[in-house]
N, CA and C atoms as an extended XYZ file, in Angstrom:
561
Properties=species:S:1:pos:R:3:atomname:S:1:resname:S:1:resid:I:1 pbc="F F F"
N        70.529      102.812      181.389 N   UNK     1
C        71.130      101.842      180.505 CA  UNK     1
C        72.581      101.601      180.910 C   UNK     1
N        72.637      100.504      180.840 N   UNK     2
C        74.014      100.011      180.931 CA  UNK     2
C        75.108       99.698      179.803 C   UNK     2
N        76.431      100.262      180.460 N   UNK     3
C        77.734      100.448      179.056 CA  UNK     3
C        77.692       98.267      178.848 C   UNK     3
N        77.408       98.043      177.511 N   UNK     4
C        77.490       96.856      177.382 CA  UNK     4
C        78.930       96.128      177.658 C   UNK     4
N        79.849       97.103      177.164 N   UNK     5
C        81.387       96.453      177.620 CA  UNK     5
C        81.382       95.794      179.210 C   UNK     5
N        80.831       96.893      179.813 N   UNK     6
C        80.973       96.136      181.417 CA  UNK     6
C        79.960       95.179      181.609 C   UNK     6
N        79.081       94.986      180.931 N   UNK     7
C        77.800       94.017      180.965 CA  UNK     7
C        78.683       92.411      180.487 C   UNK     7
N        79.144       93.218      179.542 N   UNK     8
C        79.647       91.555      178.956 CA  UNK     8
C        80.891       90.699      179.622 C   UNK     8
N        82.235       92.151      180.280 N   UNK     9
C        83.037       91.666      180.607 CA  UNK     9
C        82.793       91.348      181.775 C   UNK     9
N        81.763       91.242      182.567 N   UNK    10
C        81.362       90.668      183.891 CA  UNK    10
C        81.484       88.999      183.215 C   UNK    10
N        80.558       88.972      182.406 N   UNK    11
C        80.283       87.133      182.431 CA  UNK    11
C        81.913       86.656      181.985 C   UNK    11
N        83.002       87.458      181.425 N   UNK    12
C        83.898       86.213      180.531 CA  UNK    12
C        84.939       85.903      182.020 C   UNK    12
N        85.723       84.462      181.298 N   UNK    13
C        86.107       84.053      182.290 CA  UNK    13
C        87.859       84.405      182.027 C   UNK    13
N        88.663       84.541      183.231 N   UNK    14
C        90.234       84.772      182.768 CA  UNK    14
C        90.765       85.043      182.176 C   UNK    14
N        90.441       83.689      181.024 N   UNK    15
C        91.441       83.321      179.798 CA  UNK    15
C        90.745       84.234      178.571 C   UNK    15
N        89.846       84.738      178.773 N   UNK    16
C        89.158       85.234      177.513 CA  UNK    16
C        89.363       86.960      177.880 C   UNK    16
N        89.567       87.373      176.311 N   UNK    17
C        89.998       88.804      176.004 CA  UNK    17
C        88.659       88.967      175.085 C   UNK    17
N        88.130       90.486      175.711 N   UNK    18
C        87.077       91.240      175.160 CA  UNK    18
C        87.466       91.540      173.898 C   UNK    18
N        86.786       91.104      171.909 N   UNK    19
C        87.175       92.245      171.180 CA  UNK    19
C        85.762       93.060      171.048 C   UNK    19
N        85.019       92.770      171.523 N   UNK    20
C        84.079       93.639      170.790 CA  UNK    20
C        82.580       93.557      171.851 C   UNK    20
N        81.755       94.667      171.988 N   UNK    21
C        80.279       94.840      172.337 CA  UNK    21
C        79.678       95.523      172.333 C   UNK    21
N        78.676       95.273      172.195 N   UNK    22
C        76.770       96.603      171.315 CA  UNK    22
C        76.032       95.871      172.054 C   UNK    22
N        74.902       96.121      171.747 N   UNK    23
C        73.650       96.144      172.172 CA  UNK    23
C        72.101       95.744      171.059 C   UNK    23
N        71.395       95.389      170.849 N   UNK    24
C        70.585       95.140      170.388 CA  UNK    24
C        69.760       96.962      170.138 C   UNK    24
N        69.938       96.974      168.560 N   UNK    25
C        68.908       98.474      168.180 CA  UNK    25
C        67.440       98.282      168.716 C   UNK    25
N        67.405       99.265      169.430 N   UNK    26
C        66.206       99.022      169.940 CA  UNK    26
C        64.915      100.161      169.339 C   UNK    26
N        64.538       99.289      168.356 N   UNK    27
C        63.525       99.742      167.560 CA  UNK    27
C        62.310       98.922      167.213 C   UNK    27
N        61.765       99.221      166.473 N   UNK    28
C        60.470       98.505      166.255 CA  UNK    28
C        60.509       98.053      164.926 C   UNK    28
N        60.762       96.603      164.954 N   UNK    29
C        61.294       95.991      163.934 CA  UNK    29
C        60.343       94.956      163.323 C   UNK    29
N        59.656       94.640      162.084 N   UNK    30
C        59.347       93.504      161.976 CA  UNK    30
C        59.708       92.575      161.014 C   UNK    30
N        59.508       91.767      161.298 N   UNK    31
C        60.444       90.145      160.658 CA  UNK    31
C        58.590       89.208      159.738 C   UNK    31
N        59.975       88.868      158.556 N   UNK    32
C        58.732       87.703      157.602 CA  UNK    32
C        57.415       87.742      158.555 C   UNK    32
N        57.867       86.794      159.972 N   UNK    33
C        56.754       85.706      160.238 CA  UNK    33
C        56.008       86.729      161.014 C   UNK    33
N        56.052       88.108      160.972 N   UNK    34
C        55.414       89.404      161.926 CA  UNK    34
C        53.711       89.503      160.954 C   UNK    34
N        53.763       89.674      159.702 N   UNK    35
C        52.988       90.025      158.638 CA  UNK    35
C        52.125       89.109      159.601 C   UNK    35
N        52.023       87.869      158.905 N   UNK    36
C        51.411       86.724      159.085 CA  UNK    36
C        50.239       86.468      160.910 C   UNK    36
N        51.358       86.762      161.532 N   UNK    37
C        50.991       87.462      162.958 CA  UNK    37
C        49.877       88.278      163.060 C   UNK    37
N        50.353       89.669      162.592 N   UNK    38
C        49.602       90.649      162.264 CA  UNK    38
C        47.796       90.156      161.896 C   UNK    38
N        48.037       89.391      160.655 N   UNK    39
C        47.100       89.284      159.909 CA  UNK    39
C        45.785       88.599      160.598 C   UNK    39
N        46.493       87.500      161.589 N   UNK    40
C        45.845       86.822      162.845 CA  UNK    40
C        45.118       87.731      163.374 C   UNK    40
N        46.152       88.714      164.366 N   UNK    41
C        45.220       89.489      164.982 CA  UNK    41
C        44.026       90.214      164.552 C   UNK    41
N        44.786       90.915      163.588 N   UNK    42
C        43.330       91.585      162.995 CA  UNK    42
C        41.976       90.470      162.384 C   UNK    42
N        42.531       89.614      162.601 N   UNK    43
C        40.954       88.649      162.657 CA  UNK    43
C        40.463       88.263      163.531 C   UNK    43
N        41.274       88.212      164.647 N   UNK    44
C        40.696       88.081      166.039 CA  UNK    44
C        40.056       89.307      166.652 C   UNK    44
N        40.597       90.202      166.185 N   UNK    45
C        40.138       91.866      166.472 CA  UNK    45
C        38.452       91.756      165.571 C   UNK    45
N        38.465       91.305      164.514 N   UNK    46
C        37.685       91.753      163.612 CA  UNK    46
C        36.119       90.898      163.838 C   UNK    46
N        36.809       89.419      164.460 N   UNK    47
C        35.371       88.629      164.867 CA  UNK    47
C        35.125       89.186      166.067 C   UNK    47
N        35.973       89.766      167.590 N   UNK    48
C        35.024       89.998      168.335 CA  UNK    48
C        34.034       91.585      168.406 C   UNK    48
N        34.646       92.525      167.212 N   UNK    49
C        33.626       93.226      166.568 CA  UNK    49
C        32.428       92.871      165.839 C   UNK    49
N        32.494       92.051      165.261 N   UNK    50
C        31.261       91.065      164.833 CA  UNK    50
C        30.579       90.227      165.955 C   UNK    50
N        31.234       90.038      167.251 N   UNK    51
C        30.302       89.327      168.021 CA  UNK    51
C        29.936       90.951      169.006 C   UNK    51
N        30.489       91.489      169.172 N   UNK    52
C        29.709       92.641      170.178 CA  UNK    52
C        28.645       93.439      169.262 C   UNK    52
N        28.696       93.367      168.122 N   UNK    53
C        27.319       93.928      167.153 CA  UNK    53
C        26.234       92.615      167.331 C   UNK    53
N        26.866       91.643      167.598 N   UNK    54
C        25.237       90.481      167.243 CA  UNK    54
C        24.655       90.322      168.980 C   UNK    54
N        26.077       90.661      169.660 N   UNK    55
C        25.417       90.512      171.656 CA  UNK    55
C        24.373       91.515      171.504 C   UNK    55
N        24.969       92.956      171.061 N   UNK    56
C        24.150       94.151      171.421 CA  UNK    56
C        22.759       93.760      171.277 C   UNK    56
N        21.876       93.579      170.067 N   UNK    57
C        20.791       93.384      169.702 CA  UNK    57
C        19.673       91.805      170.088 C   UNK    57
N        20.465       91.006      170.990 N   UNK    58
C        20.628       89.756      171.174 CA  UNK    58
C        19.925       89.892      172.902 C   UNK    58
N        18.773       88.837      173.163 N   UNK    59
C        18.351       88.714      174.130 CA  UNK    59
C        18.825       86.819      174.919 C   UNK    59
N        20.047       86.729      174.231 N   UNK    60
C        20.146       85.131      174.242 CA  UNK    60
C        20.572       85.107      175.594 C   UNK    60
N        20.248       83.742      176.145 N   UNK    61
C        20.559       83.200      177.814 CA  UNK    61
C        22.236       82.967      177.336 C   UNK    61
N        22.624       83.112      176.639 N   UNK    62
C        24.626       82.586      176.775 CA  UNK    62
C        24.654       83.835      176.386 C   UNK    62
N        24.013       84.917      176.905 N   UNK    63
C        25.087       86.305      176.202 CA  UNK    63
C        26.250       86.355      177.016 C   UNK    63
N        26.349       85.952      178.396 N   UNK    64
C        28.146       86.288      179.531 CA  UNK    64
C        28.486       85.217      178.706 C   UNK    64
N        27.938       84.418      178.348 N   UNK    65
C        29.414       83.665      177.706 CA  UNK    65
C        30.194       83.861      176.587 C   UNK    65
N        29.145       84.620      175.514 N   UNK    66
C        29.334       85.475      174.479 CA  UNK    66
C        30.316       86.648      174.727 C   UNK    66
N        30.310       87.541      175.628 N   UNK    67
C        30.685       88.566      176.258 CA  UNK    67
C        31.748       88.037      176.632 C   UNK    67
N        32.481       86.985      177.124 N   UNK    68
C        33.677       86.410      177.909 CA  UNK    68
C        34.413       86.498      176.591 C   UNK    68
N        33.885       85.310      175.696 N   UNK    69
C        34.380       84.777      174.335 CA  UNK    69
C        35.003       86.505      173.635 C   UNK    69
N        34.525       87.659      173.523 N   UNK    70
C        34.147       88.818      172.480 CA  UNK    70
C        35.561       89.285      173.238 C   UNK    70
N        35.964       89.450      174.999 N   UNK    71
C        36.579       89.796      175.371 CA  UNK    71
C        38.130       89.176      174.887 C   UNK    71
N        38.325       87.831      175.244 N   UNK    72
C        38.990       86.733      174.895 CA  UNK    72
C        39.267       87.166      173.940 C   UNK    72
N        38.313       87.247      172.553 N   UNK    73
C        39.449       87.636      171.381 CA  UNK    73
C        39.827       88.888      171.366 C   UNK    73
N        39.269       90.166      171.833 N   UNK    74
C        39.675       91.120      171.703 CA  UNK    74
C        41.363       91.255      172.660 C   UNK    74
N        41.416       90.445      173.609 N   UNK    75
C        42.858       90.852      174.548 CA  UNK    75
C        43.660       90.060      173.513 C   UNK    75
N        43.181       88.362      172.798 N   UNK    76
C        44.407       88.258      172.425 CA  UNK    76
C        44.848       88.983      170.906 C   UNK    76
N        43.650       89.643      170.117 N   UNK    77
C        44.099       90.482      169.128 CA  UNK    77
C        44.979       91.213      169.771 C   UNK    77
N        44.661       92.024      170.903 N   UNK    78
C        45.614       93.426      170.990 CA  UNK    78
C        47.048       92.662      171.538 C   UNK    78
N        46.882       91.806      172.352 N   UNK    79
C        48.015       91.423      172.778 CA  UNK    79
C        49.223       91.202      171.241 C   UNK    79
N        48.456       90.659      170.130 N   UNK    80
C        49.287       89.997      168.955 CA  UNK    80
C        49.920       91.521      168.115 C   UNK    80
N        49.142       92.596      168.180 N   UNK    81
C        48.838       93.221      167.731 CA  UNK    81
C        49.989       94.749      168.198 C   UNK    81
N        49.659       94.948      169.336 N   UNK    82
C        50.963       95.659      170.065 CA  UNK    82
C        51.121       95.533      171.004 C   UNK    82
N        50.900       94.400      172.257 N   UNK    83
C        51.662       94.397      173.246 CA  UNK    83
C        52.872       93.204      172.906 C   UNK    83
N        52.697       92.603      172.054 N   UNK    84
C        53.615       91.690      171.458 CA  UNK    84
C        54.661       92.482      171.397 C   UNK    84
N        54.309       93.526      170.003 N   UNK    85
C        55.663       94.496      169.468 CA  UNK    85
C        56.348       95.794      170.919 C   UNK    85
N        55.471       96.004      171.632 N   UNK    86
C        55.769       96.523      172.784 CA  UNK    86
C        56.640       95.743      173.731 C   UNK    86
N        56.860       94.893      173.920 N   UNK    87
C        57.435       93.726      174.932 CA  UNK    87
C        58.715       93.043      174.088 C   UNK    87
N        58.549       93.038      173.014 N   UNK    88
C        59.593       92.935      172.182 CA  UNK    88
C        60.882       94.235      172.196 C   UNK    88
N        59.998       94.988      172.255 N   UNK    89
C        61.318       96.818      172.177 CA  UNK    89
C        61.573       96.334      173.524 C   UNK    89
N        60.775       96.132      174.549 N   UNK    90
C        61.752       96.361      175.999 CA  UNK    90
C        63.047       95.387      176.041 C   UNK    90
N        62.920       94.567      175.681 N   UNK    91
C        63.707       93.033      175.423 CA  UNK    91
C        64.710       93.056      174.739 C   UNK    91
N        64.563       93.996      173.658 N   UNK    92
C        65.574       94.765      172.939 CA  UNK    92
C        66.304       95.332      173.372 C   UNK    92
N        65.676       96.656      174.196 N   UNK    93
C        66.967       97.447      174.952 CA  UNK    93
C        67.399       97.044      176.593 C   UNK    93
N        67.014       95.340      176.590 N   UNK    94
C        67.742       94.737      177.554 CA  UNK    94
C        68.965       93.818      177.095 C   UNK    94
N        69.213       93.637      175.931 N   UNK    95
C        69.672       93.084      175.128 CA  UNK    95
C        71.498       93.524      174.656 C   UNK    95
N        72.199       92.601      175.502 N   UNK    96
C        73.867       93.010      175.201 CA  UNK    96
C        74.767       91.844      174.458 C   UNK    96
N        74.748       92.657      173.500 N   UNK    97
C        76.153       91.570      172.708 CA  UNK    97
C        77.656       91.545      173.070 C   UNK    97
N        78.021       90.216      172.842 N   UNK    98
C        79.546       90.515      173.055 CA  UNK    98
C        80.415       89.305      172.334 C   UNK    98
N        81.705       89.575      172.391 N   UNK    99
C        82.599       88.657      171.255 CA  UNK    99
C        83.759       88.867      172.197 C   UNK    99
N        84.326       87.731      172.317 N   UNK   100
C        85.364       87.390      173.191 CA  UNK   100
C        86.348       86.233      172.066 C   UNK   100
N        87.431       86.503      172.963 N   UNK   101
C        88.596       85.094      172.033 CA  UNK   101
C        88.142       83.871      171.611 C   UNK   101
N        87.111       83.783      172.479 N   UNK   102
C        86.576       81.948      172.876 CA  UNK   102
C        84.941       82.199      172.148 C   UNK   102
N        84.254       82.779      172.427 N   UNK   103
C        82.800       82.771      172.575 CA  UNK   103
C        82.320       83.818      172.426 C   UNK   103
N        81.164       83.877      171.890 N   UNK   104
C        79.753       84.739      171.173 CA  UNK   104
C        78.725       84.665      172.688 C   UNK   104
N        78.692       85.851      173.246 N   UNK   105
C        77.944       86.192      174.392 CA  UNK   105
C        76.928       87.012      173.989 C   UNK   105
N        75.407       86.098      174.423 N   UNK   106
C        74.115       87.406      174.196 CA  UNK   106
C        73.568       86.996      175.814 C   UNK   106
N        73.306       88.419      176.280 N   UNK   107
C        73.035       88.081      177.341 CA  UNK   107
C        71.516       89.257      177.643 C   UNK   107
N        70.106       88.181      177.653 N   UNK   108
C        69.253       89.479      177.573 CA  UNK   108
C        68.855       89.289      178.933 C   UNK   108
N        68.165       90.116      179.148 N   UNK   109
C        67.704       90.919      180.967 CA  UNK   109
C        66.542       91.469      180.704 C   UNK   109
N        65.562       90.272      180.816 N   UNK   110
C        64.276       91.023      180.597 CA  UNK   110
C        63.316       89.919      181.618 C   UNK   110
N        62.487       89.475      181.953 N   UNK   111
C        62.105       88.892      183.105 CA  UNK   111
C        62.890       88.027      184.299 C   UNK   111
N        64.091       87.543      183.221 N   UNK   112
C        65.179       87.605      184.262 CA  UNK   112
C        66.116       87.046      183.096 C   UNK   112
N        66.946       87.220      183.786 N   UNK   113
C        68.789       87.072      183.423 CA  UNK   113
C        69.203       85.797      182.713 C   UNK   113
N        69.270       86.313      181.346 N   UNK   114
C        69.712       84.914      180.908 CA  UNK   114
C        71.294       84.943      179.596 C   UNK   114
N        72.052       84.329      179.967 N   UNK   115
C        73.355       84.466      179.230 CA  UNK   115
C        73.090       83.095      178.417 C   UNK   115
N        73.852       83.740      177.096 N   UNK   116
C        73.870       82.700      175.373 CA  UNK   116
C        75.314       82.938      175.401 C   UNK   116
N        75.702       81.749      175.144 N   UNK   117
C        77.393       81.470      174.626 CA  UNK   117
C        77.302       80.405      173.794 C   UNK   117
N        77.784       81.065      172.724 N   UNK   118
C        78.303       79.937      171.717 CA  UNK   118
C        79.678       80.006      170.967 C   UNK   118
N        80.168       78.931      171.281 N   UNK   119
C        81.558       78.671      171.389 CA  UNK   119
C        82.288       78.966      169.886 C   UNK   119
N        83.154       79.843      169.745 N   UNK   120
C        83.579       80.054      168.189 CA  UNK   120
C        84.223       78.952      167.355 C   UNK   120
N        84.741       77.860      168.333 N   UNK   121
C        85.794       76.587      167.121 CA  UNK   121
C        84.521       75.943      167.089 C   UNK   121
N        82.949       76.098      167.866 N   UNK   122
C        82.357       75.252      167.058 CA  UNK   122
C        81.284       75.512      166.294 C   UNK   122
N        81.201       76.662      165.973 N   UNK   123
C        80.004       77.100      165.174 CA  UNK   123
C        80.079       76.748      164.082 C   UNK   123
N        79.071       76.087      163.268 N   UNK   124
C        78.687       75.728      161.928 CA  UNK   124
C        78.734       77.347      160.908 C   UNK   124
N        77.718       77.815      160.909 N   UNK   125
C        77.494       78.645      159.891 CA  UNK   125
C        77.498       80.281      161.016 C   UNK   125
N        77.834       81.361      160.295 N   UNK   126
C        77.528       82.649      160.377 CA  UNK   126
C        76.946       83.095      159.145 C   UNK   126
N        75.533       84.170      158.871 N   UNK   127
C        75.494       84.739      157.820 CA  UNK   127
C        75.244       86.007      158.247 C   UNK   127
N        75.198       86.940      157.535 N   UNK   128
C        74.945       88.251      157.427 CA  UNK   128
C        73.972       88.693      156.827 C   UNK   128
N        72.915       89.336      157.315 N   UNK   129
C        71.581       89.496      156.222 CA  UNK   129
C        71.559       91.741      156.461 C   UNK   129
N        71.327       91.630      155.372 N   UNK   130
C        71.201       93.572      156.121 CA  UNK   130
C        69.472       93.552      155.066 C   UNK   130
N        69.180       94.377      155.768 N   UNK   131
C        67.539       94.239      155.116 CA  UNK   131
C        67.223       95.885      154.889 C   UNK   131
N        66.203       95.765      154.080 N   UNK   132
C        66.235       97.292      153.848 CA  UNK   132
C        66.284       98.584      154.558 C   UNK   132
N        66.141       98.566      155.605 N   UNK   133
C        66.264       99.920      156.435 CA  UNK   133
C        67.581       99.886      156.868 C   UNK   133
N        68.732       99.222      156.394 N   UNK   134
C        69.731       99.527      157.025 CA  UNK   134
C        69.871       98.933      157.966 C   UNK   134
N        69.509       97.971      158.547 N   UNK   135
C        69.404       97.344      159.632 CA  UNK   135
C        70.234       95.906      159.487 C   UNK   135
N        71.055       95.645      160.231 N   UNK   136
C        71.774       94.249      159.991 CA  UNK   136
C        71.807       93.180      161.074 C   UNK   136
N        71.531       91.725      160.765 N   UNK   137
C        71.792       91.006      161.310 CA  UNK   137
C        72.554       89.583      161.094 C   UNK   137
N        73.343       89.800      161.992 N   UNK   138
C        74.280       88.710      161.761 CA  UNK   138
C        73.632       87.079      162.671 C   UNK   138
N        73.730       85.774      161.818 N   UNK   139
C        73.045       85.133      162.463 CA  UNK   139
C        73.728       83.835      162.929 C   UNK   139
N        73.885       82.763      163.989 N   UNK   140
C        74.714       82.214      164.820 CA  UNK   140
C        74.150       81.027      163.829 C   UNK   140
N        74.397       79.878      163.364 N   UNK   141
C        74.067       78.452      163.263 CA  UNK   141
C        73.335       78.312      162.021 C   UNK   141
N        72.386       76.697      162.183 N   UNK   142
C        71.774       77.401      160.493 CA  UNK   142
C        70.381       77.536      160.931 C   UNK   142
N        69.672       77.969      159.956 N   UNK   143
C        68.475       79.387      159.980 CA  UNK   143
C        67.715       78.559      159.781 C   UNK   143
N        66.505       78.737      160.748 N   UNK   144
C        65.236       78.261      160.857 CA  UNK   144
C        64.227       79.118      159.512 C   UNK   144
N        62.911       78.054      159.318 N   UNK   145
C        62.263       79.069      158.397 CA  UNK   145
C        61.545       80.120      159.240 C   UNK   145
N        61.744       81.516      158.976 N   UNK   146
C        61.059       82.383      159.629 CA  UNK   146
C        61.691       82.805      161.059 C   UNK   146
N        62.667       82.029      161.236 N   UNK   147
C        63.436       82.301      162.665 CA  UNK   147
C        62.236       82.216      163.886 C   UNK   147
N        61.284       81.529      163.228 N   UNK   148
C        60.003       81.768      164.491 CA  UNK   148
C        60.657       80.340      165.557 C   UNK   148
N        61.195       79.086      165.158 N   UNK   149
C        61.369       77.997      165.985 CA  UNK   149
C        62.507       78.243      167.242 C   UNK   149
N        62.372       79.876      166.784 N   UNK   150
C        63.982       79.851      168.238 CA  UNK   150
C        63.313       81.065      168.576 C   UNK   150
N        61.814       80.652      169.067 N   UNK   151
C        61.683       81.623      169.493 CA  UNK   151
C        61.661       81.720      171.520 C   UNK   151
N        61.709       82.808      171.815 N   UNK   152
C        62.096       82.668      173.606 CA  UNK   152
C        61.298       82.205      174.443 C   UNK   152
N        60.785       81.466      176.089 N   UNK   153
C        60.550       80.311      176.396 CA  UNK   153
C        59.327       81.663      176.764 C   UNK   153
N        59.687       82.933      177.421 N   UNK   154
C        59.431       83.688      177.750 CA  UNK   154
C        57.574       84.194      177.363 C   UNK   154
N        57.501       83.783      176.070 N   UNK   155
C        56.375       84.512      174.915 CA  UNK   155
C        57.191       85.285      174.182 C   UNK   155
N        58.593       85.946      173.973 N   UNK   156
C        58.320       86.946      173.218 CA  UNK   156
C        59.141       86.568      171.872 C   UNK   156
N        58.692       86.855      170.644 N   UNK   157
C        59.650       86.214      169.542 CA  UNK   157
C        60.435       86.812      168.864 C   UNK   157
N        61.464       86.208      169.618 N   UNK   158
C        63.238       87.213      169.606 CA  UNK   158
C        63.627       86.073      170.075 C   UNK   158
N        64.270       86.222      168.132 N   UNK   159
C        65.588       84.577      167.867 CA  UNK   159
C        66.721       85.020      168.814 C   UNK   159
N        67.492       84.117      169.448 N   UNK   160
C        68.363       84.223      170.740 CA  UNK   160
C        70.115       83.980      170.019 C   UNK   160
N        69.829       83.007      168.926 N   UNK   161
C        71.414       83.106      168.554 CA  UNK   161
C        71.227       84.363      167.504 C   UNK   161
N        71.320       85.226      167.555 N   UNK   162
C        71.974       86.151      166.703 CA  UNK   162
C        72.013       87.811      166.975 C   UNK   162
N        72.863       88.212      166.542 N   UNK   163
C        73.445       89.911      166.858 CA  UNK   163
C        72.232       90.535      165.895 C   UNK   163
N        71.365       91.365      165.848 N   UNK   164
C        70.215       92.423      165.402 CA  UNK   164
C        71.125       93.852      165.501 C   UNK   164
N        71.768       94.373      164.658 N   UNK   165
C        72.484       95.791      164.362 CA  UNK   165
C        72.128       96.673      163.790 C   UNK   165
N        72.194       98.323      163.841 N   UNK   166
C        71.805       99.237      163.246 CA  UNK   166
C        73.309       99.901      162.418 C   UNK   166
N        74.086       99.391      163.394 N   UNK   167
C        75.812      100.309      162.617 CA  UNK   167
C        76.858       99.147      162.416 C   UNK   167
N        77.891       99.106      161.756 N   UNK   168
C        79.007       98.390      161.564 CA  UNK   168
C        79.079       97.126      161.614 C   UNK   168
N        78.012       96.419      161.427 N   UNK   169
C        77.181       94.969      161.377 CA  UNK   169
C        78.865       93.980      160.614 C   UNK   169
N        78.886       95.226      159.119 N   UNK   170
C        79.991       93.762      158.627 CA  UNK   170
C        81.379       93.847      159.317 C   UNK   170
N        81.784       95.171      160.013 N   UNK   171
C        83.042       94.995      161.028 CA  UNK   171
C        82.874       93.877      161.522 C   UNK   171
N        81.980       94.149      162.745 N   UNK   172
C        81.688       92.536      163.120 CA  UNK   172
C        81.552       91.611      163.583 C   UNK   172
N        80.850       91.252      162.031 N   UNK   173
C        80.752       90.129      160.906 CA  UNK   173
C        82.183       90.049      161.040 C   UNK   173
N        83.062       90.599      160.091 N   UNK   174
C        84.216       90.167      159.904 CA  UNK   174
C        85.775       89.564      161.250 C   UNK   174
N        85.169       90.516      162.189 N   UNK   175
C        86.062       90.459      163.676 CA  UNK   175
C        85.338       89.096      164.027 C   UNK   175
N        83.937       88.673      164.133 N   UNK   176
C        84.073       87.240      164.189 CA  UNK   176
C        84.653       86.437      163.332 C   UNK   176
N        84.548       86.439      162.564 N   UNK   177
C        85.356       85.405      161.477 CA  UNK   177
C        87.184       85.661      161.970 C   UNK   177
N        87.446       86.537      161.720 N   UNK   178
C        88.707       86.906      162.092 CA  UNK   178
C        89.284       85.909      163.657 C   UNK   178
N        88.484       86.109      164.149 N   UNK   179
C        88.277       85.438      165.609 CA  UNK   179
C        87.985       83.789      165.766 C   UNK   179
N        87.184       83.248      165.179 N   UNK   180
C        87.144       81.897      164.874 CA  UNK   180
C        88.038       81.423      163.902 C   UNK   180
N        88.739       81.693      163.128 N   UNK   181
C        89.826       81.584      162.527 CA  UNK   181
C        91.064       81.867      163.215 C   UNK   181
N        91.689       82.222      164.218 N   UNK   182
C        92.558       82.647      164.872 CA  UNK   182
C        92.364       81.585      165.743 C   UNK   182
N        91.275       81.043      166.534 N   UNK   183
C        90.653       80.376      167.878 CA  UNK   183
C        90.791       78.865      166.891 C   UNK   183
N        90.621       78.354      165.373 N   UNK   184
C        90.690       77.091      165.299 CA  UNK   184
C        92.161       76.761      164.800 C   UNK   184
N        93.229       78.133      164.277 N   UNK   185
C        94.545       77.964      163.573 CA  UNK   185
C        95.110       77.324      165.313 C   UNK   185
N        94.596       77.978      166.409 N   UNK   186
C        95.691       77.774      167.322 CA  UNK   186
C        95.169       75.964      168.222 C   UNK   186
N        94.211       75.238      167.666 N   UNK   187
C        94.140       73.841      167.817 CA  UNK   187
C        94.972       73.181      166.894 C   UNK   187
């Protein structure tokens, strides 16, 4: 693993001073639109158990196609199911935040290299959500329902504008604000 400070202060440019960088908690987290997900799979799980009980006993001329179909849902249950939430943790702990004078840097490293900057004099909204495990996230712009529409080009669904925290979430919270307020007094 890499110290995120040097992760982040690679991308800024000159004029910009580091205050702050973490990393994405890398845990196994699930969000509203996860349930719903979930609930999919296990029905996709659950019909191609119902079709490998009716192949077994079944002398029909489309049983390989039956058998293709039984497979089909069974990879994409498991895929929804935990290679989703599996591919999600790696993505996580590829995942470096950072806050500079100028700009909000997320930069994740997971099939390949991709840097998020969003500029502090122009951001609309920041909110702060902390959810029950202690877990906080601070979020860039305004909020999709379910945060599912920002989700990554990649497959995996992990919203891209926002910081996901386990410690000192409203520090900051607040060192950005502090920071975009400082960055629009001096226009």
């Amino acid at each position: 693993m890499q110290n995120p400070e040097d992760v982040i202060k690679a991308e800024l440019i000159p004029s910009e001073q580091l205050l702050w960088a973490g990393r994405a908690h890398a845990v196994f987290l699930l969000h509203a639109y996860d349930y719903y997900v979930i609930a999919f799979g296990l029905l996709l799980c659950t019909i191609a158990i119902f079709g490998i009980s009716t192949i077994r006993d079944s002398a029909d001329p489309y049983t390989a196609i039956r058998i293709i179909c039984v497979i089909a849902f069974f990879v994409m249950g498991g895929y929804i199911l935990v290679a989703r939430l599996l591919l999600e943790y790696r993505q996580r702990r590829r995942t470096y935040y950072g806050l500079s004078t100028h700009r909000i840097i997320i930069i994740a490293d997971f099939f390949h290299r991709e840097v998020i900057s969003i500029n502090l004099d122009t951001l609309s909204d920041i909110t702060l959500k902390e959810r029950r495990n202690n877990s906080w996230t601070i979020i860039f712009g305004p909020q999709q329902l379910f945060n599912v529409f920002q989700c990554s080009y990649d497959g995996i669904w992990f919203t891209k504008s926002q910081f996901e925290l386990t410690s000192n979430a409203r520090e900051v919270y607040e060192t950005i604000l502090t920071a975009r307020r400082e960055l629009i007094g001096k226009k």
